[in-house]
C-alpha positions, -999 to 999 in steps of 0.1 A, spaced: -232 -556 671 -246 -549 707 -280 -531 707 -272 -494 721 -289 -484 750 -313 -452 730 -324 -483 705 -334 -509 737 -348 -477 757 -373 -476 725 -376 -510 718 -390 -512 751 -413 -483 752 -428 -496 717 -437 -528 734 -448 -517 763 -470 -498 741 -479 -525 721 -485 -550 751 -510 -521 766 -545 -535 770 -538 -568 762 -510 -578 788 -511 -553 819 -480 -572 834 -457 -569 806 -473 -529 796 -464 -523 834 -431 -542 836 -419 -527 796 -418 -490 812 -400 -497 839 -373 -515 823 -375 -488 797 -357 -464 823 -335 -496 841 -303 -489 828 -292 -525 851 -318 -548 840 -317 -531 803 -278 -542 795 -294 -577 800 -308 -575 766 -278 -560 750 -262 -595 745 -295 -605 719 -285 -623 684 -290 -596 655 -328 -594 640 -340 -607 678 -368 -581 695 -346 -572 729 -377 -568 746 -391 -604 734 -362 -619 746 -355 -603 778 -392 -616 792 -390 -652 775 -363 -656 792 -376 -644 825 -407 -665 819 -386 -694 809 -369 -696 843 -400 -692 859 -419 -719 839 -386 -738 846 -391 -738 882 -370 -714 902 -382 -699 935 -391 -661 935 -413 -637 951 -419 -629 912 -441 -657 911 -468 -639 927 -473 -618 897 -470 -638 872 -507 -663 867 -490 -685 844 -471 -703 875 -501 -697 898 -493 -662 909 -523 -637 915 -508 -608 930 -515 -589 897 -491 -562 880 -492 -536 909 -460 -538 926 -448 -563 902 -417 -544 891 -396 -546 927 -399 -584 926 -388 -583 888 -361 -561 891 -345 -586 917 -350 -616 901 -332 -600 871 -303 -588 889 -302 -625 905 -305 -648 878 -282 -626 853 -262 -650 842 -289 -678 831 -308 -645 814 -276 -634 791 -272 -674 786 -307 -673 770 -309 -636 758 -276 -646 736 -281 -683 723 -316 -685 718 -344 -668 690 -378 -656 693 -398 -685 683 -437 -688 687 -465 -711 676 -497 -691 683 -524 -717 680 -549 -689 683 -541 -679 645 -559 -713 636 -593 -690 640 -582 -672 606 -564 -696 590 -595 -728 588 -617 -703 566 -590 -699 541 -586 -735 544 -620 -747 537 -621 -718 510 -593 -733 496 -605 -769 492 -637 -755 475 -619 -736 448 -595 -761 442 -619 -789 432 -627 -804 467 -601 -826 467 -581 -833 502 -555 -809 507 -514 -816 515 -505 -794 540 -472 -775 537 -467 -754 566 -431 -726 560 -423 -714 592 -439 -743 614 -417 -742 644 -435 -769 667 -458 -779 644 -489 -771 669 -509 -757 633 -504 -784 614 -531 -804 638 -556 -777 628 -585 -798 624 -576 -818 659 -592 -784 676 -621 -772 683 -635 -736 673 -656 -710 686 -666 -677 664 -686 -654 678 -703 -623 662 -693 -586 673 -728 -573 664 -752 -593 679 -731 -622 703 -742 -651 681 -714 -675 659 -703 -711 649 -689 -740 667 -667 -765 654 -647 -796 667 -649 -811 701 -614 -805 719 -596 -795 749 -579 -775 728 -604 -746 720 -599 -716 697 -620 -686 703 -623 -658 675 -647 -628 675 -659 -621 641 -664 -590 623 -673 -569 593 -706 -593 589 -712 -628 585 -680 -645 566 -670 -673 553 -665 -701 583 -667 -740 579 -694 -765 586 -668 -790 589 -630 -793 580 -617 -797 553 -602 -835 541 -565 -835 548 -542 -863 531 -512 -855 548 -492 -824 567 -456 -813 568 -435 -783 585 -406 -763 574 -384 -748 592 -349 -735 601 -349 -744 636 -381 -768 643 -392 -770 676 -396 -810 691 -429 -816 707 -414 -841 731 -380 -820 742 -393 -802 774 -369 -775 775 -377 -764 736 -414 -765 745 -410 -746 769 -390 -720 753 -418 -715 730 -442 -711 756 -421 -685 777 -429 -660 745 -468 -666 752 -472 -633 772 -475 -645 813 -509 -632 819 -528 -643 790 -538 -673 805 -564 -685 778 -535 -681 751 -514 -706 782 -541 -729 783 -549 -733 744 -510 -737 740 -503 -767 763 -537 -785 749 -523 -782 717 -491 -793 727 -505 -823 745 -520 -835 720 -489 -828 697 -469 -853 720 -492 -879 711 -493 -874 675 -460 -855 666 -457 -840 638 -434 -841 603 -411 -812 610 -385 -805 581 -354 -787 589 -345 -762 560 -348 -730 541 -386 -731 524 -371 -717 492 -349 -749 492 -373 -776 503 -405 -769 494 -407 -773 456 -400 -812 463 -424 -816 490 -451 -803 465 -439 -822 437 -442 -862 453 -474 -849 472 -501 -873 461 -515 -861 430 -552 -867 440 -544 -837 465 -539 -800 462 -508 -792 481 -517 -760 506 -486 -741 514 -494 -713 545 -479 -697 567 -483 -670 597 -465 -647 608 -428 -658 594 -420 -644 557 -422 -612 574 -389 -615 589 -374 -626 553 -364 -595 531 -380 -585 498 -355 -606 478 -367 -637 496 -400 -628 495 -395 -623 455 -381 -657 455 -409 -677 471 -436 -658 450 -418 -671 421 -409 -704 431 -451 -706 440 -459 -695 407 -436 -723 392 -449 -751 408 -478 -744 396 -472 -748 358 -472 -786 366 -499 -789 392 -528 -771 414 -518 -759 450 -531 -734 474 -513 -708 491 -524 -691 522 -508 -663 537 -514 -643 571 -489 -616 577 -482 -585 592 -462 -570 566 -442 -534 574 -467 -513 552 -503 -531 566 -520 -517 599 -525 -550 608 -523 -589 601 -541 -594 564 -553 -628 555 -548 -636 520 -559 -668 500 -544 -676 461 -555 -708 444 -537 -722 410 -556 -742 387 -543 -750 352 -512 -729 360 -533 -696 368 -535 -682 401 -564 -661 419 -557 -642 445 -581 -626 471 -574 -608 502 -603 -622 525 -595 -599 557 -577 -584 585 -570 -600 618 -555 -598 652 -519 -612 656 -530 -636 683 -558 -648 663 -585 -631 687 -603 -616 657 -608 -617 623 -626 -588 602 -641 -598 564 -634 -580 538 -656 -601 519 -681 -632 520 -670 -653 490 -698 -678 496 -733 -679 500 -732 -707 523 -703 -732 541 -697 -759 518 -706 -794 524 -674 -810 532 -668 -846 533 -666 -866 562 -634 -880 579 -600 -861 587 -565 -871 573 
């Protein structure tokens, strides 16, 4: 069923409010659209569950990224432009109203789908965390809700934490691909080194192929236009994806993942994470997986790490549960920014990093 017009008018205003002091272009553009009865029945043609306003600037930014020819372009930095937001809504308006037909073709076929390799700042700790409690033995890395796979190569990045209270942190990795995260709450607990890794493997409904140019893309039209260190720390990642691609399952989790932890190696600890995607699974699903976690585990040890942003939570929670001998310990180890640019510790569950063993899987 089409979205109606007071539901869009709202959906926009909420992003626009949500985009505001991150993304100036797209807080700017959001309002104005809010009250564009034209360029707002482009988003009516969205697939149910799909954020209008997501869609209706991917696919902008898609056509962009694609290549076509518009004074928009001088807004938008991640094709060059540095015109900035001011004025930025004439030029948007128009390109709208001129490539109409491409936009409904791509507001109406296609779903939000992201791979924030920022979120790789929150998810290491639990990682290394995880190894330690689970006997230091190399983890098999499960990822539900994978799309291109870009987290999987966690350990392939390098990593900067910095301190809120004082401007010192950690460095990790050497990498063109460099993940920046400010720290809070007090010293927590980051890495030394990563974590051993004996293999890695995606899940999801529709995976994304690192080597298709037009589905890379796609996924890189949701990265907001302006955020141009978010731009940059995508297309290392995905560069160095291309050369190494990774093991992308298509499936329900529910369905595939019980197998995948049962033939991992059983020297390893199978880690099953995710970001950001059981949120958009109802509470039935959600039941299921719990359970069907909680299973697997009568026969074997495995990790789960979670980060979501879950209806009830005022932001993204990090959350880290570790089965050994069929019981599970759960701890919630902090909040964090959706994009990965922060993480806040609700705890420091070690004294010290551990002393990981050389070499990557």
């Amino acid at each position: 069923m089409p979205a109606t017009p007071e539901y869009l008018e709202r959906n926009l205003r909420n992003f626009a409010g949500f985009c505001a002091g991150a993304s100036p272009l797209y807080a700017s553009l959001s309002g104005h659209v809010a009250l564009d009865a034209d360029v707002l029945a482009l988003a009516t043609v969205g697939q149910d569950r799909q954020p209008p306003a997501n869609l209706l600037f991917g696919a902008v930014h898609d056509l962009l990224l694609a290549g076509r020819r518009h004074p928009l372009r001088d807004h938008y930095p991640s094709v060059g432009g540095t015109a900035g937001p001011n004025g930025a809504y004439t030029p948007f308006r128009d390109f709208c109203l001129t490539y109409a037909d491409e936009l409904r073709e791509r507001i109406s076929t296609r779903r939000v789908q992201t791979n924030e390799v920022g979120r790789c700042g929150l998810l290491l700790p639990a990682f290394a965390l995880a190894w330690q409690q689970a006997g230091r033995r190399p983890l098999f890395m499960l990822e539900l809700g994978a799309s291109a796979g870009l987290n999987l190569h966690f350990d392939q990045y390098a990593y900067e934490w910095s301190r809120d209270n004082d401007g010192e942190g950690q460095t990790l990795g050497s990498s063109h691909a460099r993940v920046r995260t400010e720290t809070r709450g007090g010293a927590g607990p980051l890495p030394a080194a990563f974590p051993p890794v004996a293999g890695r493997i995606g899940v999801d409904l529709a995976p994304v192929d690192v080597t298709n140019a037009d589905a890379i893309r796609w996924v890189e039209a949701m990265i907001w236009a302006d955020m141009t260190e978010r731009l940059e720390l995508f297309r290392a990642a995905v560069a160095h994806a291309r050369r190494r691609p990774p093991d992308i399952r298509r499936g329900d989790g529910l369905a595939l993942l019980p197998e995948l932890i049962r033939v991992a190696p059983p020297d390893t600890v199978p880690c099953v994470y995710h970001s950001h995607a059981i949120y958009q699974m109802d509470a039935t699903w959600r039941t299921e997986f719990r359970t069907m976690l909680h299973e697997a585990a009568r026969s074997r040890d495995l990790a789960w790490v979670s980060l979501e942003w879950l209806k009830d939570d005022p932001c993204p929670r990090l959350d880290l549960t570790v089965f050994r001998d069929g019981v599970g310990e759960t701890r919630w180890l902090a909040n964090g920014h959706h994009h990965g640019a922060w993480i806040e510790w609700r705890e420091s569950p070690m004294a010290a990093p551990p002393d990981f063993p050389a070499g990557r899987g």
